[in-house]
C-alpha positions in Angstrom: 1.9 54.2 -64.9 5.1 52.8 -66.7 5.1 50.3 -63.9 1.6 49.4 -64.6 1.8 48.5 -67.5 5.3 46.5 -67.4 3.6 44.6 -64.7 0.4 43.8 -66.8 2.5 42.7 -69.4 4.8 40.6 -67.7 0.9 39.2 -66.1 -0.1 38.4 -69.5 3.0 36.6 -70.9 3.1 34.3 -67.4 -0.7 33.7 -68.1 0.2 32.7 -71.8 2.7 30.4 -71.2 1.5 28.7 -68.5 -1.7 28.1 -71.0 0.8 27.1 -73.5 2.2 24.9 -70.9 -1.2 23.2 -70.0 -2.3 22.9 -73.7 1.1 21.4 -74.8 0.9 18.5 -72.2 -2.5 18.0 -71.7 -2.8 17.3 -75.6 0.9 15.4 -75.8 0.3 13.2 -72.3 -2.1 13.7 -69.9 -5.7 13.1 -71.7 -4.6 10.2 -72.5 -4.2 8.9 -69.2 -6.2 10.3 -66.8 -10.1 9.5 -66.8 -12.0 12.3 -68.4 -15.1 10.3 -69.5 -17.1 8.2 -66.8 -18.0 5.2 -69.2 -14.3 4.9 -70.0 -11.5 3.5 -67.3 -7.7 4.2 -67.9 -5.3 2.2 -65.6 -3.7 3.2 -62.3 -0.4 2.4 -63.6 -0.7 5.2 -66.6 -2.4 7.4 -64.5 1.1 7.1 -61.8 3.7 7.0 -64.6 2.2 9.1 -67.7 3.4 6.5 -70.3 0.5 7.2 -73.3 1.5 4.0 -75.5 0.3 2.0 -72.8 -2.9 2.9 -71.8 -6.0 0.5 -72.5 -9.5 2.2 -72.2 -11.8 -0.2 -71.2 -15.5 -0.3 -70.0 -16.3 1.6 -66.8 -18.2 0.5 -63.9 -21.0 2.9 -65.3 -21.0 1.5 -68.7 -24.0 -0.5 -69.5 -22.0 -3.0 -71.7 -19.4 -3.7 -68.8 -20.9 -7.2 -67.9 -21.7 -9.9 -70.6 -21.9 -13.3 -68.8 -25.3 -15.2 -68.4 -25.7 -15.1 -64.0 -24.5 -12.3 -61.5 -23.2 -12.3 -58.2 -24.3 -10.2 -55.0 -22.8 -8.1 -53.2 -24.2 -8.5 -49.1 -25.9 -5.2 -49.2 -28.3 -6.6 -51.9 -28.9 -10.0 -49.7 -32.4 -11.2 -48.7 -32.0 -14.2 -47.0 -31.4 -16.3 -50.4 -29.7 -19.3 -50.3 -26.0 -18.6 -51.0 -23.2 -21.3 -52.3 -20.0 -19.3 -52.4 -19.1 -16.1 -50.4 -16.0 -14.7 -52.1 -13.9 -11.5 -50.0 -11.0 -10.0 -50.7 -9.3 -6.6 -52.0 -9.0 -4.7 -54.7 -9.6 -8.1 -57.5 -12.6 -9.0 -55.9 -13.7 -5.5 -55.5 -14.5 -4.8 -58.9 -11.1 -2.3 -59.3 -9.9 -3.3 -62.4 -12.7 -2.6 -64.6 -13.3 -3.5 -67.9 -15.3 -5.8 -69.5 -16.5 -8.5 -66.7 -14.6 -7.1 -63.7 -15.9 -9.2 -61.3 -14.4 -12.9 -60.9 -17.4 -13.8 -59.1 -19.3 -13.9 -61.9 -17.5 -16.2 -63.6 -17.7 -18.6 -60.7 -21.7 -17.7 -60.8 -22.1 -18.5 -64.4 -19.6 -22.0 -65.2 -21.1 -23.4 -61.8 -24.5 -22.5 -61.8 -23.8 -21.4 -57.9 -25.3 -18.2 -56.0 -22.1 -16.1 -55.2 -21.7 -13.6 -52.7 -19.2 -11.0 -52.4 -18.3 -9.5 -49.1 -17.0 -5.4 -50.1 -13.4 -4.1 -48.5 -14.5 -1.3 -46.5 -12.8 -2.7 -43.4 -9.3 -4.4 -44.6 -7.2 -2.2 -42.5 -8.6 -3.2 -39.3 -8.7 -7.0 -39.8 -8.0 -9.2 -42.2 -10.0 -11.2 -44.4 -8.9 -14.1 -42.1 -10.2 -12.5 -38.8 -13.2 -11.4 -40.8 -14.3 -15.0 -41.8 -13.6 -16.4 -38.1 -15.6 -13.2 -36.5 -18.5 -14.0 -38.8 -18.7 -17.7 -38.0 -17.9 -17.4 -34.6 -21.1 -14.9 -34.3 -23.0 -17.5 -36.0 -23.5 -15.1 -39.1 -22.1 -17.9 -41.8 -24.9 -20.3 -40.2 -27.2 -17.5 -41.4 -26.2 -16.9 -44.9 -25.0 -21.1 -45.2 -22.6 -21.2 -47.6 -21.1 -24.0 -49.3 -17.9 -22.6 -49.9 -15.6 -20.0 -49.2 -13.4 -18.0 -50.9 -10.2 -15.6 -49.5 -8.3 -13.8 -52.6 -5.1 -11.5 -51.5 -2.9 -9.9 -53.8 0.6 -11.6 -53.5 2.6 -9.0 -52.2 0.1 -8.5 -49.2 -0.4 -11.4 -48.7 2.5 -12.5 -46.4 1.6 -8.9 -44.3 -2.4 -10.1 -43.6 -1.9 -14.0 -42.6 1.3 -14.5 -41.3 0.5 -12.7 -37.9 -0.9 -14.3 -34.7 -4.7 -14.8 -35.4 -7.0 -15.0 -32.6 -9.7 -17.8 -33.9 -12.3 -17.1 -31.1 -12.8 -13.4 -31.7 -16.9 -12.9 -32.2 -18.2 -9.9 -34.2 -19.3 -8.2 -30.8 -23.2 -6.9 -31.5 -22.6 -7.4 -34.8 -20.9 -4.5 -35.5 -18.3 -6.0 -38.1 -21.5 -7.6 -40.1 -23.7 -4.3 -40.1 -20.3 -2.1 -41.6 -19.9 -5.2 -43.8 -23.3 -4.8 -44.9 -23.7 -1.0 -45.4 -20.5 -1.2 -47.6 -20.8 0.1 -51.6 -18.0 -0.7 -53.7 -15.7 2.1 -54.0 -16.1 3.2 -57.8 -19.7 3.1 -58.0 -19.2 5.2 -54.4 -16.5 7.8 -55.6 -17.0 11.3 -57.2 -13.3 11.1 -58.1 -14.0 8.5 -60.9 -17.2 9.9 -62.3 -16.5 13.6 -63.1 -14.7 15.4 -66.3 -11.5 16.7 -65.8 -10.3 20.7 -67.4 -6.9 20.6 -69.5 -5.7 22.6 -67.0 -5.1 20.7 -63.8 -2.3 19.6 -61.4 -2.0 16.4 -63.7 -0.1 18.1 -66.1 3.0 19.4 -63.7 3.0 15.0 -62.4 3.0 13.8 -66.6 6.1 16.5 -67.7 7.7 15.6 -64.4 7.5 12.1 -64.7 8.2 12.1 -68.5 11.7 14.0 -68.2 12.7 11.4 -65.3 11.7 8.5 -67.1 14.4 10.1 -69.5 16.8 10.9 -67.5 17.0 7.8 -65.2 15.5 5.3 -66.9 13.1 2.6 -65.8 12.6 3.4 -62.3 10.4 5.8 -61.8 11.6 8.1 -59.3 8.2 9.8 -58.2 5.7 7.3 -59.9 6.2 4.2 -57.8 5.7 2.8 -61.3 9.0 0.7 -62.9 8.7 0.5 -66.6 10.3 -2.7 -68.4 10.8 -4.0 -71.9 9.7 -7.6 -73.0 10.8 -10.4 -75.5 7.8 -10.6 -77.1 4.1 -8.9 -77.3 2.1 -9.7 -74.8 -0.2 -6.8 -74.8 -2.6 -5.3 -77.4 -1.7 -1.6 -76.2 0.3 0.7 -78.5 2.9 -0.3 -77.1 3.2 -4.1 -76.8 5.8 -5.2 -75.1 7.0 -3.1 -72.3 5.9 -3.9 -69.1 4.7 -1.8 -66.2 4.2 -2.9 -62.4 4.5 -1.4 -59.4 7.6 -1.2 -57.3 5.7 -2.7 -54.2 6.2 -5.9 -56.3 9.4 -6.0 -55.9 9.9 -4.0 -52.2 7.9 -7.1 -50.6 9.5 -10.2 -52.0 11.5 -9.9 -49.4 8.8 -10.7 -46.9 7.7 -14.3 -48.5 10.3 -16.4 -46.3 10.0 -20.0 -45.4 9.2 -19.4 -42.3 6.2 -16.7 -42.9 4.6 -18.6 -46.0 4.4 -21.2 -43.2 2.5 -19.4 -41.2 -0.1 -17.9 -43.9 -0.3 -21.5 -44.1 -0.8 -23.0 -40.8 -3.5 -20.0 -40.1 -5.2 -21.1 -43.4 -5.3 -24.6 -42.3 -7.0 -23.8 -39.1 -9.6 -21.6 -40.7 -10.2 -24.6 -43.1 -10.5 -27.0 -40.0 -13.2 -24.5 -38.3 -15.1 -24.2 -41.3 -15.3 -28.0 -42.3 -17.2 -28.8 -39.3 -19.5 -27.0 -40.2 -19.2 -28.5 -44.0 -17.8 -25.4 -45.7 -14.8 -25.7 -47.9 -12.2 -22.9 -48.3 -10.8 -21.8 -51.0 -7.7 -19.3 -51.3 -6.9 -17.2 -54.5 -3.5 -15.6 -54.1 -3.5 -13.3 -56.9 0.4 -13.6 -58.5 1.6 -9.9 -59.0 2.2 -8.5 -62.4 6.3 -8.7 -62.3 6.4 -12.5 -60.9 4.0 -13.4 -63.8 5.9 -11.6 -66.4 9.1 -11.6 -65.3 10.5 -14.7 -67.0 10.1 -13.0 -70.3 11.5 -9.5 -69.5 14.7 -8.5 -71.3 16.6 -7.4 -68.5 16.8 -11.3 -66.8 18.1 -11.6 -63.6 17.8 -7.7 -63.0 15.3 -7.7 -60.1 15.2 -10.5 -57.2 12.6 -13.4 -57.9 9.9 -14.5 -56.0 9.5 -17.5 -54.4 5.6 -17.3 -52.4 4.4 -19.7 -54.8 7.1 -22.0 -55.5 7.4 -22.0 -51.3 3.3 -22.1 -50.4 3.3 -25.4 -52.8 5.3 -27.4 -50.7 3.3 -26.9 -47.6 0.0 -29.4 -46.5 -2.9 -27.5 -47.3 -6.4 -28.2 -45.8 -7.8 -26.1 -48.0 -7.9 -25.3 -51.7 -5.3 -23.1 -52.8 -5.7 -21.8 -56.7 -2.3 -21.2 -58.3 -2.4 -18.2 -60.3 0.4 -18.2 -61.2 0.6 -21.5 -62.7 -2.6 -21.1 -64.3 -1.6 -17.8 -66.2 1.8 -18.6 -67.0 0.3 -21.6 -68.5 -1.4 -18.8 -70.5 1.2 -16.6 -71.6 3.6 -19.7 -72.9 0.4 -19.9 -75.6 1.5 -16.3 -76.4 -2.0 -15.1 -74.8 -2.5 -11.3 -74.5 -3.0 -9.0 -71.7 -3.9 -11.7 -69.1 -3.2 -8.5 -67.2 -4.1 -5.2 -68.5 -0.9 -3.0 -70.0 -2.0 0.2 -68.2 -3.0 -1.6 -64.9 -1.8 -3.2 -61.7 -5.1 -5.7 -62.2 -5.8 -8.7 -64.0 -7.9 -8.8 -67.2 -11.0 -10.7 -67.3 -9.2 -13.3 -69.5 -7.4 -14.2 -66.6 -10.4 -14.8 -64.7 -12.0 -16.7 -67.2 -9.1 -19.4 -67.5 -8.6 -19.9 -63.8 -12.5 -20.3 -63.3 -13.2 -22.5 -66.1 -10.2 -24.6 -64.2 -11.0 -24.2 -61.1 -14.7 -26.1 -60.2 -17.2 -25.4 -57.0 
């Protein structure tokens, strides 16, 4: 009996303090992070790292007063045979996946050009690239169905070098149409995901990741060890989160400079060129948005200077002949942030803001 109830008790006081233990972090770190209300999004980059004073709730993708611009893009599941001017593909920025107020680009280029924009979803990336994808499609004679005017490839920067500067086979067809019908039965990956839409209990595996994360931070610095997230501070404020001036980007940024070489931004560019010969005979014009990744753009202003390597796809893809129309991001936005312009990216987020599109779309004309 004695045993019993030492057992019990010891029960009860592991039960206590691990609801101490939930409570204490849920309410110093974690709801303030993680997405607990479907009308309000929270940034991957707090939701890897913890770091509260950064987060910037925004809109959701089930948020009525998410889009405020005048004309919409498609997406192809909702086409019906309607004359289109621009087909847009591309990953996560063209996807929707940063949220917020006007997430989609597209409709940017819908509403300052008076054009009919279509966007092509991701479901597929893995298996070709949006390269291949374009060339399968024409060479199956889908684009002389939908006849576009224009076309636009976007591609984060630090993929970019990994998806276009293989060997690409330009007569590839989209055999029985099998590329176009997964194309066309894709949905968009938040409106498609119960992860995103669903309240989260203050106790949850979250909290162990924020404490964990928190103490390292501590310990080690800027690196975050488990995170994938590195955590820098700024010269000035260029953000409108808590806290202003520290920036947050992923590691990958820095892991794949490495890959933008002479010789392989040569060949994005050479397999770009050919794609933009194919498609001008047939009197479409292509377009390619390299999206600059949060640490290039930012990094002349960072406090630490020359403490990470710099990258050099821009500076390098600009010297090439291009046959088709490249849009510089990154001279764009840091065109931007010299005005002292605030969160062209998001704080909390590996994305852009929809200022960002807004400038680079009211420069760049169809």
């Amino acid at each position: 009996m004695m045993i019993y109830k030492k057992f019990t008790f010891f029960f009860l006081i592991v039960v206590i303090l691990l609801l101490c233990f939930h409570i204490s972090i849920w309410n110093l770190y974690t709801k303030y992070v993680v997405i607990t209300d479907s009308q309000i999004y929270k940034g991957d980059l707090t939701r890897k790292c913890y770091k509260t004073d950064s987060v910037f709730p925004r809109y959701s993708f089930y948020n009525e007063k998410r889009v405020n611009l005048k004309k919409r893009h498609i997406s192809l599941q909702d086409w019906k045979d309607e004359e289109i001017d621009v087909i847009t593909i591309g990953d996560s920025f063209s996807n929707g996946d940063t949220q917020g107020l006007n997430a989609f680009y597209q409709d940017y280029i819908a509403t300052y050009n008076n054009k009919n924009v279509l966007n092509i979803p991701r479901d597929i990336i893995d298996k070709y690239n949006f390269i291949e994808i374009i060339s399968m499609l024409n060479n199956s004679n889908i684009l002389d169905k939908i006849k576009p005017k224009y076309i636009l490839i976007q591609s984060v920067e630090r993929f970019s070098i990994e998806r276009f500067s293989n060997d690409i086979d330009f007569s590839a067809k989209d055999e029985n149409n099998t590329l176009y019908n997964t194309l066309k039965n894709s949905r968009y990956y938040f409106f498609n995901s119960k992860d995103y839409n669903k309240q989260l209990d203050f106790i949850n595996i979250n909290n162990f990741r924020a404490l964990r994360n928190n103490i390292l931070f501590k310990l080690y610095g800027n690196e975050g060890l488990f995170s994938g997230v590195y955590i820098e501070p700024l010269k000035k404020e260029l953000f409108s989160s808590q806290d202003k001036s520290s920036l947050l980007f992923l590691k990958q940024d820095i892991d794949n400079i490495i890959l933008s070489t002479k010789e392989k931004v040569e060949k994005l560019n050479y397999n770009f060129n050919i794609l933009a010969e194919i498609l001008e005979k047939k009197g479409i014009k292509l377009y390619f948005m390299p999206i600059v990744d949060k640490y290039n753009l930012y990094s002349k202003y960072l406090e630490s200077g020359g403490k990470y390597p710099k990258s050099k796809f821009f500076e390098l893809l600009r010297k090439f002949p291009q046959k088709y129309t490249l849009i510089d991001t990154k001279k764009i936005l840091l065109e931007e942030l010299a005005k002292d312009k605030k969160d062209i990216y998001y704080s909390d987020d590996t994305h852009w803001s929809y200022k960002a599109s807004e400038v680079i779309f009211k420069k760049v004309r169809f």
